[in-house]
C-alpha positions, 0 to 999 in steps of 0.5 A: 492516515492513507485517507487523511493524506488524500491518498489514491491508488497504491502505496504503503505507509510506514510507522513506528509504535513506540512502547507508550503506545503513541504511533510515528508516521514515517513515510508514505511510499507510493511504490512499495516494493513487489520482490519476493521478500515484499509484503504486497505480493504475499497481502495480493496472493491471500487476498486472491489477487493477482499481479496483472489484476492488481495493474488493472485494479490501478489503471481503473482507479487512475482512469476515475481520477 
């Protein structure tokens, strides 16, 4: 979905899977939340990332364009 959409940089998409298996996009949010309850920091923290190289990983992509 996040490549369909034409997507770039940061965001979260949000779905729904119904119980017949038929999945509902919700919405696209390009500013996910980075509390301590989010799931961006905990994705970043197991991938080894972290917060200012994942600024910088963005500012590198927004710069390519």
């Amino acid at each position: 979905i996040y490549k369909a959409l034409g997507c770039k940089g940061l965001s979260r998409v949000d779905m729904f899977l119904q119980e017949n298996g038929r999945i509902i996009l919700n919405e696209v949010n390009t500013l996910p939340g980075f509390t301590a309850y989010s799931r961006y920091p905990r994705m970043m923290a197991a991938a080894g990332m972290t917060l200012s190289g994942l600024i910088d990983h963005c500012i590198t992509l927004a710069l390519k364009g």
